[in-house]
N, CA, C and O atoms as CSV, one atom per row, in Angstrom:
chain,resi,resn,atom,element,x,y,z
A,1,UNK,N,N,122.345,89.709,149.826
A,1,UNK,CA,C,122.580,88.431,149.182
A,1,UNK,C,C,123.907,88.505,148.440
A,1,UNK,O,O,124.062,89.533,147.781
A,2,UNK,N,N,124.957,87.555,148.418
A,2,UNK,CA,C,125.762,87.837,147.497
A,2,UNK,C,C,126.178,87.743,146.304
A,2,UNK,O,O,125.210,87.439,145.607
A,3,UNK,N,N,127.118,87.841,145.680
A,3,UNK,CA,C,127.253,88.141,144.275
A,3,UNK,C,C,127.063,86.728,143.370
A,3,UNK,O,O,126.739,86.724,142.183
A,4,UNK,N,N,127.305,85.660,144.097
A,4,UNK,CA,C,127.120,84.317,143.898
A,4,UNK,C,C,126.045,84.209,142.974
A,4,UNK,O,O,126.045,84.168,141.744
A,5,UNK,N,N,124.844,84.158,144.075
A,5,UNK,CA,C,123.386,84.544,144.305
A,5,UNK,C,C,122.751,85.088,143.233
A,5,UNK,O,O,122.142,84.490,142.345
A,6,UNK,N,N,122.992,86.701,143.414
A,6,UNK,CA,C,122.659,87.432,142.503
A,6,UNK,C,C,122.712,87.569,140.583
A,6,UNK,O,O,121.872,87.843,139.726
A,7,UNK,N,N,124.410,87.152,140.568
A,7,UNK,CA,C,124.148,86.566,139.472
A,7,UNK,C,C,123.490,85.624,138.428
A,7,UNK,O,O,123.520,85.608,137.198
A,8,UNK,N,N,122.863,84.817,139.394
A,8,UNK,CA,C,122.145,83.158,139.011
A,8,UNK,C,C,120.765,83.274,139.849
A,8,UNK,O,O,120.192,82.332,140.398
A,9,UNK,N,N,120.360,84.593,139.833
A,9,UNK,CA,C,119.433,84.329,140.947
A,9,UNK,C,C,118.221,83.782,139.443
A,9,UNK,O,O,117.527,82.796,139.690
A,10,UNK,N,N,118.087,84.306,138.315
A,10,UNK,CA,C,117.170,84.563,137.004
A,10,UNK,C,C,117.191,82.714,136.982
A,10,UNK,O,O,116.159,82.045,137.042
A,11,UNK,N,N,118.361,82.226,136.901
A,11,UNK,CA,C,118.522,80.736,136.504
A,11,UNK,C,C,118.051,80.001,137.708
A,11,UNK,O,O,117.170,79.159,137.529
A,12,UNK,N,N,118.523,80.202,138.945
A,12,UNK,CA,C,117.705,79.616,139.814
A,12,UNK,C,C,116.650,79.272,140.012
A,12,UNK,O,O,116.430,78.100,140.315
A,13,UNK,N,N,115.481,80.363,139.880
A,13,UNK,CA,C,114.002,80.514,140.136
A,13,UNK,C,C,113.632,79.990,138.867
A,13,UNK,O,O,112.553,79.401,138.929
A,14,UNK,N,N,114.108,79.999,137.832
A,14,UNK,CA,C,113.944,78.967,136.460
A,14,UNK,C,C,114.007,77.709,136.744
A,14,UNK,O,O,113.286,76.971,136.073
A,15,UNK,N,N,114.851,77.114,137.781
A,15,UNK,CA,C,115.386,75.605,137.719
A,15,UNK,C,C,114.307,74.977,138.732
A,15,UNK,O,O,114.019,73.785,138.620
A,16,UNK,N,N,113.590,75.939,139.921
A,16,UNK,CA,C,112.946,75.759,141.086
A,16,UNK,C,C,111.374,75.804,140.355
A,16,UNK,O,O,110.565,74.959,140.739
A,17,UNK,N,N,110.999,76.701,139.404
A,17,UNK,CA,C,109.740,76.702,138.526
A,17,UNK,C,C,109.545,75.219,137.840
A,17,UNK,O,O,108.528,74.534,137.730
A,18,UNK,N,N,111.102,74.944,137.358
A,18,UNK,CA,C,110.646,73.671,136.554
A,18,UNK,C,C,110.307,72.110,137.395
A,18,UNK,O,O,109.547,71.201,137.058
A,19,UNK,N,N,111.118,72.230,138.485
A,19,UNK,CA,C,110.161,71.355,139.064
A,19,UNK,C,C,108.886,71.808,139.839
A,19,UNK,O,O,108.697,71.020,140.765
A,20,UNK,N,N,108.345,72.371,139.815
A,20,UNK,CA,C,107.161,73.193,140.500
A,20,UNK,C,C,107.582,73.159,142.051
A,20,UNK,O,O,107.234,72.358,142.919
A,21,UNK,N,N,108.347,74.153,142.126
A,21,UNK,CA,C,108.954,74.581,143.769
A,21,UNK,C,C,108.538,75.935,143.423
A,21,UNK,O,O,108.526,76.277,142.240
A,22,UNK,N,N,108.076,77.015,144.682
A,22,UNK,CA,C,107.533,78.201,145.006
A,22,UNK,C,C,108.644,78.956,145.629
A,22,UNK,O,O,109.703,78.414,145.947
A,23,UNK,N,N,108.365,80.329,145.816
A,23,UNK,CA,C,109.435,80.892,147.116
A,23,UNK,C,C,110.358,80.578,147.264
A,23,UNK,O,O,110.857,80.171,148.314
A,24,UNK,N,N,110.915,80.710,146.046
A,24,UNK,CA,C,112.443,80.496,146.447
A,24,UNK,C,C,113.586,81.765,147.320
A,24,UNK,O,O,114.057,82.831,146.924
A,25,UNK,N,N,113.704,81.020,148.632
A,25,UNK,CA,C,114.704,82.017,149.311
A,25,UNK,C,C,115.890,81.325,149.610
A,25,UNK,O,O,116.132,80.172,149.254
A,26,UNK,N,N,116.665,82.097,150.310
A,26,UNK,CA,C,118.091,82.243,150.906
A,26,UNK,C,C,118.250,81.938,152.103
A,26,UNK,O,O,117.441,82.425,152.893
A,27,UNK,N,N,119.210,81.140,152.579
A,27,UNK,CA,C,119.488,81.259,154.081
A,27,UNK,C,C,120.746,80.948,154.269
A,27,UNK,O,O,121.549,80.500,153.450
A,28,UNK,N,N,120.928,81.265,155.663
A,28,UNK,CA,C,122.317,81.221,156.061
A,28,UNK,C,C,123.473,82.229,155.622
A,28,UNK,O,O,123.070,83.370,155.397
A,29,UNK,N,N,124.671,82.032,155.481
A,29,UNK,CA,C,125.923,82.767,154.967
A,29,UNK,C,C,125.530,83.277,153.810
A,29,UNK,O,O,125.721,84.489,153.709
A,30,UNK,N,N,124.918,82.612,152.675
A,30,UNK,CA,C,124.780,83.583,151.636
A,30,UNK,C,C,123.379,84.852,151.597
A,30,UNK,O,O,123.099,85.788,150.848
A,31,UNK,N,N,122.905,84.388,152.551
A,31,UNK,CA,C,121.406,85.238,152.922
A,31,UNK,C,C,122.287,86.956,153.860
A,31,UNK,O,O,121.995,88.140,153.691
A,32,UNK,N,N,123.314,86.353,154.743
A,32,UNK,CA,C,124.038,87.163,155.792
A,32,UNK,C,C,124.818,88.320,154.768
A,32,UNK,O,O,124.849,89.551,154.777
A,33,UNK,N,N,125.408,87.296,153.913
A,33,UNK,CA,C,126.818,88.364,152.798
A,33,UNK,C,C,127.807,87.858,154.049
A,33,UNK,O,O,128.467,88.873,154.271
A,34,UNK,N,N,128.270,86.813,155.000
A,34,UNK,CA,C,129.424,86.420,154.985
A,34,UNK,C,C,130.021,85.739,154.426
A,34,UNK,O,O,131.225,85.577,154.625
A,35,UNK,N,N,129.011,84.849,153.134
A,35,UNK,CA,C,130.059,83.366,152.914
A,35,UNK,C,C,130.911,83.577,152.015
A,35,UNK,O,O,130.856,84.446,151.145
A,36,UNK,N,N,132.266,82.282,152.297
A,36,UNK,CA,C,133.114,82.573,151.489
A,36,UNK,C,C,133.408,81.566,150.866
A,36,UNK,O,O,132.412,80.865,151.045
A,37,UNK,N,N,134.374,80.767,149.996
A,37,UNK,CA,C,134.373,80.392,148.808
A,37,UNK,C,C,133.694,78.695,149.219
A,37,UNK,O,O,133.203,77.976,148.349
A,38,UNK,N,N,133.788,78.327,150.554
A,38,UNK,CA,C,133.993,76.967,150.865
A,38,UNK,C,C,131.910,76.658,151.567
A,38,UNK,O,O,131.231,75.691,151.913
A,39,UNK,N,N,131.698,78.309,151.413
A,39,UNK,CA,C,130.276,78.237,151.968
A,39,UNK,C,C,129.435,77.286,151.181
A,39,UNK,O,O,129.591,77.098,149.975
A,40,UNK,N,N,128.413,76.616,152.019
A,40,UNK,CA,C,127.320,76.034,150.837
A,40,UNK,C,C,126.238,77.289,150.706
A,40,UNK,O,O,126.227,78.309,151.396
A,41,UNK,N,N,125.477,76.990,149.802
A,41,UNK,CA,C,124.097,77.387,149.312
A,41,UNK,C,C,122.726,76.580,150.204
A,41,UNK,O,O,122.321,75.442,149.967
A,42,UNK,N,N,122.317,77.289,150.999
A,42,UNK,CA,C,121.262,76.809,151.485
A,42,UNK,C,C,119.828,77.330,151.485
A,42,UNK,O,O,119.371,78.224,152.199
A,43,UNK,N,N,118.810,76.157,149.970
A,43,UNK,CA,C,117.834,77.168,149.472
A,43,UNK,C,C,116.538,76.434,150.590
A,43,UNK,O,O,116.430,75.285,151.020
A,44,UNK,N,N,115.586,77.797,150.820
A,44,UNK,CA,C,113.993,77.442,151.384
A,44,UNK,C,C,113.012,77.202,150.294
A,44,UNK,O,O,113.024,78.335,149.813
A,45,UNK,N,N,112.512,76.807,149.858
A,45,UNK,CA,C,111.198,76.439,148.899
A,45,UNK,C,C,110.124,76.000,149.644
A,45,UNK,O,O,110.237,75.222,150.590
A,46,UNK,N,N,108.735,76.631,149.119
A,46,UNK,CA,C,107.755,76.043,148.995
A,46,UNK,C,C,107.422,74.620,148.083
A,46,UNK,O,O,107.683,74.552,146.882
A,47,UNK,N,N,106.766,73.436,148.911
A,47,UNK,CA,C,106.615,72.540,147.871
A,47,UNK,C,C,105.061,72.246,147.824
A,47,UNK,O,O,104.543,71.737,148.818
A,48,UNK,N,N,104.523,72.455,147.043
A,48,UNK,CA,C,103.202,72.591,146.530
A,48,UNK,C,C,102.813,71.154,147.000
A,48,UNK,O,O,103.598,70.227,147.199
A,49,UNK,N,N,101.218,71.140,147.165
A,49,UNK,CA,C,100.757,69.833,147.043
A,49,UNK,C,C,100.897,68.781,145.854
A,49,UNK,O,O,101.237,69.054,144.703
A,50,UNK,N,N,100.708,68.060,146.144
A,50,UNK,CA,C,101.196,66.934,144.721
A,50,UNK,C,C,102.816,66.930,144.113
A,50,UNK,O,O,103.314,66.129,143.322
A,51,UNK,N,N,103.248,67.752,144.572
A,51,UNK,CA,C,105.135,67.496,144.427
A,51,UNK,C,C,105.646,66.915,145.901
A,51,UNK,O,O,105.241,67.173,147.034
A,52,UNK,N,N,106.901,65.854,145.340
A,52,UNK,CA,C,107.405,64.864,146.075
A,52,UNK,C,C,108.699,65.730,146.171
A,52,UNK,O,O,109.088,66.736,145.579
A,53,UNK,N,N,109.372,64.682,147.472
A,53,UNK,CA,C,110.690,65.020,147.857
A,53,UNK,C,C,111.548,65.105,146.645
A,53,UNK,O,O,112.673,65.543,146.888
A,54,UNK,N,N,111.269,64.744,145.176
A,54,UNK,CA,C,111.798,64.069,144.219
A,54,UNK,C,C,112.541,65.260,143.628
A,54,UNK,O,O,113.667,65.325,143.133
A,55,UNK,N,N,111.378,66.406,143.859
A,55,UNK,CA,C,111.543,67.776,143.543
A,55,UNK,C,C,112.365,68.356,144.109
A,55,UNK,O,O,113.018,69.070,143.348
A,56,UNK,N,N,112.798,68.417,145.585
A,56,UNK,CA,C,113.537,69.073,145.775
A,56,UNK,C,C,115.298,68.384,146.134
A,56,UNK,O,O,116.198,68.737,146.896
A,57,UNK,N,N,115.132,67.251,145.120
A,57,UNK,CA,C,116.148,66.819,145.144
A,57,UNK,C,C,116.500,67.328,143.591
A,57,UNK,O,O,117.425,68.029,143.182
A,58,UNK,N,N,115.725,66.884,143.106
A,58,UNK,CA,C,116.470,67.651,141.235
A,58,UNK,C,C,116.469,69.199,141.330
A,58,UNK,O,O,116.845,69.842,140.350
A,59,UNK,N,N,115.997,69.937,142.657
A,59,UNK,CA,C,116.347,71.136,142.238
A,59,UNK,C,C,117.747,71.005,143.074
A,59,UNK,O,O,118.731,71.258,142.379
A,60,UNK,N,N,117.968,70.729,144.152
A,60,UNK,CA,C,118.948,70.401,144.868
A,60,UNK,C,C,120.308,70.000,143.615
A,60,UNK,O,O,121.264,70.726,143.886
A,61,UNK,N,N,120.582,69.217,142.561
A,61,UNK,CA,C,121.589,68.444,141.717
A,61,UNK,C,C,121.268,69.795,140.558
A,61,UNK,O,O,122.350,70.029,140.021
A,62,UNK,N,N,120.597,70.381,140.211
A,62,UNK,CA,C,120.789,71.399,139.554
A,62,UNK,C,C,121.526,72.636,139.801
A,62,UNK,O,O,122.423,73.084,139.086
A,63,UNK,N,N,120.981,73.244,141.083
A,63,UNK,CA,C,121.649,74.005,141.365
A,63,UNK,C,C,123.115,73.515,142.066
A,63,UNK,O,O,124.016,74.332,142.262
A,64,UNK,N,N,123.191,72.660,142.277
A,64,UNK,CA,C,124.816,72.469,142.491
A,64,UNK,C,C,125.495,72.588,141.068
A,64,UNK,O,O,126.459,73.341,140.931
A,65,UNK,N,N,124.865,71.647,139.715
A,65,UNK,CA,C,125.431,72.053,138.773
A,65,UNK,C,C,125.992,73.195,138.773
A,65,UNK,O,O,127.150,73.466,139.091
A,66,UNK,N,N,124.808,74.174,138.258
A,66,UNK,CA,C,125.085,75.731,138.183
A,66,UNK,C,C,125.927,76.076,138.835
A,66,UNK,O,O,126.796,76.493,138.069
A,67,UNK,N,N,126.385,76.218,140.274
A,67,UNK,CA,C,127.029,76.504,141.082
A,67,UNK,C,C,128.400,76.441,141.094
A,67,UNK,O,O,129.267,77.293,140.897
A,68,UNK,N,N,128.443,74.897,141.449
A,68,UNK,CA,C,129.737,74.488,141.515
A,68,UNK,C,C,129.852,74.243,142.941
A,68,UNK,O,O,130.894,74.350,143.587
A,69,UNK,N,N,128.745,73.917,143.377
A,69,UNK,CA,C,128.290,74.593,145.174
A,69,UNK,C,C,127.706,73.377,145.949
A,69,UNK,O,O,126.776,72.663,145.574
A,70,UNK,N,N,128.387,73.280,147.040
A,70,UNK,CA,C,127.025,72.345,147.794
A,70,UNK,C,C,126.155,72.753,147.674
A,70,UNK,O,O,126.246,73.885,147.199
A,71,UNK,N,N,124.744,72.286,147.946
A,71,UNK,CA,C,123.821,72.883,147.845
A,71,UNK,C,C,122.851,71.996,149.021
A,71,UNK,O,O,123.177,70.836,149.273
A,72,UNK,N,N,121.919,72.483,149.556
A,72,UNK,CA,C,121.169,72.511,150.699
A,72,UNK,C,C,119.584,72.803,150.351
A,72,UNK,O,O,119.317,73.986,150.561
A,73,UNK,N,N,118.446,72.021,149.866
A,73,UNK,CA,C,116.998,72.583,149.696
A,73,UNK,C,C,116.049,71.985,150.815
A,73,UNK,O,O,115.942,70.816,151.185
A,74,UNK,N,N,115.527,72.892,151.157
A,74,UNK,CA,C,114.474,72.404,152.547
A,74,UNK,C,C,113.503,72.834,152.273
A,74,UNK,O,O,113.564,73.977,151.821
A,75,UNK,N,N,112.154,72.212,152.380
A,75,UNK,CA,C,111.014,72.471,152.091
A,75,UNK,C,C,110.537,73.112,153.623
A,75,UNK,O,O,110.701,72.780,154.797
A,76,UNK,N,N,109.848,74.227,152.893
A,76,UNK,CA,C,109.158,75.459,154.506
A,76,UNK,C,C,108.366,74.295,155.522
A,76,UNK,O,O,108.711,73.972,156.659
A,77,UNK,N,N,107.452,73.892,154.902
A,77,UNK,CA,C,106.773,72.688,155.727
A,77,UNK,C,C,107.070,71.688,156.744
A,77,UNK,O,O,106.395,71.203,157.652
A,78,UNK,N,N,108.527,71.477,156.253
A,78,UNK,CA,C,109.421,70.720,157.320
A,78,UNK,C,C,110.328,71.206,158.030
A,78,UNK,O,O,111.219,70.422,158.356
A,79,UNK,N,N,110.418,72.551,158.483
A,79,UNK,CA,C,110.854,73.714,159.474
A,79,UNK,C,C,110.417,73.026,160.643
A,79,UNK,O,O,109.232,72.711,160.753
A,80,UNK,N,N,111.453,72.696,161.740
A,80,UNK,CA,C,110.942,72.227,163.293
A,80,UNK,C,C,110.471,73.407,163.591
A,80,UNK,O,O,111.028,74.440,163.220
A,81,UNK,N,N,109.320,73.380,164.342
A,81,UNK,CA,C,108.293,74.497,165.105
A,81,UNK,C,C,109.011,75.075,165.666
A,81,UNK,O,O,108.903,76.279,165.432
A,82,UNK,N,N,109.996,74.745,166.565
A,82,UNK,CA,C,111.346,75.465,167.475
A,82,UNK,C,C,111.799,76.510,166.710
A,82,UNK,O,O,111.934,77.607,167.251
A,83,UNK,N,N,112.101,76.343,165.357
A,83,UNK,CA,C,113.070,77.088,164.545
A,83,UNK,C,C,112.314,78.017,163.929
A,83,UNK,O,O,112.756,79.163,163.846
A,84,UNK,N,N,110.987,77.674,163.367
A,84,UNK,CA,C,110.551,78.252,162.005
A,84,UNK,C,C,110.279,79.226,161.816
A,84,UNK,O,O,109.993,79.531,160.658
A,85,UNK,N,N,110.207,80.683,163.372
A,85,UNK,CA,C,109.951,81.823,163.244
A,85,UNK,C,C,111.406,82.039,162.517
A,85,UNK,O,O,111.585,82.076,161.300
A,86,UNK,N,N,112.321,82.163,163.453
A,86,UNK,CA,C,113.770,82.659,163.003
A,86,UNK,C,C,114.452,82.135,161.732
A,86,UNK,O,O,115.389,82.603,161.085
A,87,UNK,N,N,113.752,81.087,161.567
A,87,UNK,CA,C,114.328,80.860,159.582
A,87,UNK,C,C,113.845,81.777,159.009
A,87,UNK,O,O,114.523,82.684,158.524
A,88,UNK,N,N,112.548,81.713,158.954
A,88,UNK,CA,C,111.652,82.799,158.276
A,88,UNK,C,C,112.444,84.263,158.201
A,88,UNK,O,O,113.131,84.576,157.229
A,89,UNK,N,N,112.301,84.893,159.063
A,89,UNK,CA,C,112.723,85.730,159.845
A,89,UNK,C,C,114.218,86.417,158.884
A,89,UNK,O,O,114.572,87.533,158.502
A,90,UNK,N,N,114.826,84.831,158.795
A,90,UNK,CA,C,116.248,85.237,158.484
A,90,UNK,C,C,116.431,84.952,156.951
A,90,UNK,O,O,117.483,85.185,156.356
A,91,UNK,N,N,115.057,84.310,156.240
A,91,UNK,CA,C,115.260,84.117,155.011
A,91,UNK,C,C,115.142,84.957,153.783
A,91,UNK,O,O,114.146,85.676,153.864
A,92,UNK,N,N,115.598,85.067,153.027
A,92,UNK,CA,C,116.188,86.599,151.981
A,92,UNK,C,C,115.079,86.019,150.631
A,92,UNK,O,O,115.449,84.980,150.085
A,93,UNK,N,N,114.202,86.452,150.285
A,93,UNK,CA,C,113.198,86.051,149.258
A,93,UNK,C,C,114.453,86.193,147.734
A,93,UNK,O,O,115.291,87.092,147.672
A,94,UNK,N,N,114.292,85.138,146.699
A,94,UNK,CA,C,115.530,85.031,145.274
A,94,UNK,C,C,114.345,85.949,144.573
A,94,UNK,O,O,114.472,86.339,143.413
């Protein structure tokens, strides 16, 4: 994971708790350790029953705060069946 990441990983899983999001992982370039300054952040979450898309949009505008970062949140649940071994697969647990 990179240094991005790692540094903010404590504040992240804080910002993903407060809206009640689970599992927070990594994917893509920052999951790999290629991305570079222009990379986005692309987070996986669990979204519990009784939490709305609403959630992973305020975690989505938070962590861009923090960042300074695009930012990217996808709920596991809505993984196309095609894909969802190899997300998994490729996703780095925060």
């Amino acid at each position: 994971m990179c240094a991005l990441i790692e540094s903010h990983r404590a504040e992240i899983c804080a910002l993903a708790e407060r809206h009640g999001l689970r599992d927070v992982r990594i994917l893509g370039s920052m999951a790999r350790r290629d991305a570079d300054e222009a990379s986005d952040v692309a987070l996986l979450v669990t979204l519990p029953a009784g939490r709305t898309g609403l959630a992973l949009g305020a975690l989505l505008m938070d962590v861009q705060d923090l960042l300074d970062r695009r930012v990217q949140v996808v709920a596991e649940r809505s993984l196309h069946p095609a894909l969802r071994e190899q997300v998994l697969e490729e996703a780095k647990i925060l």
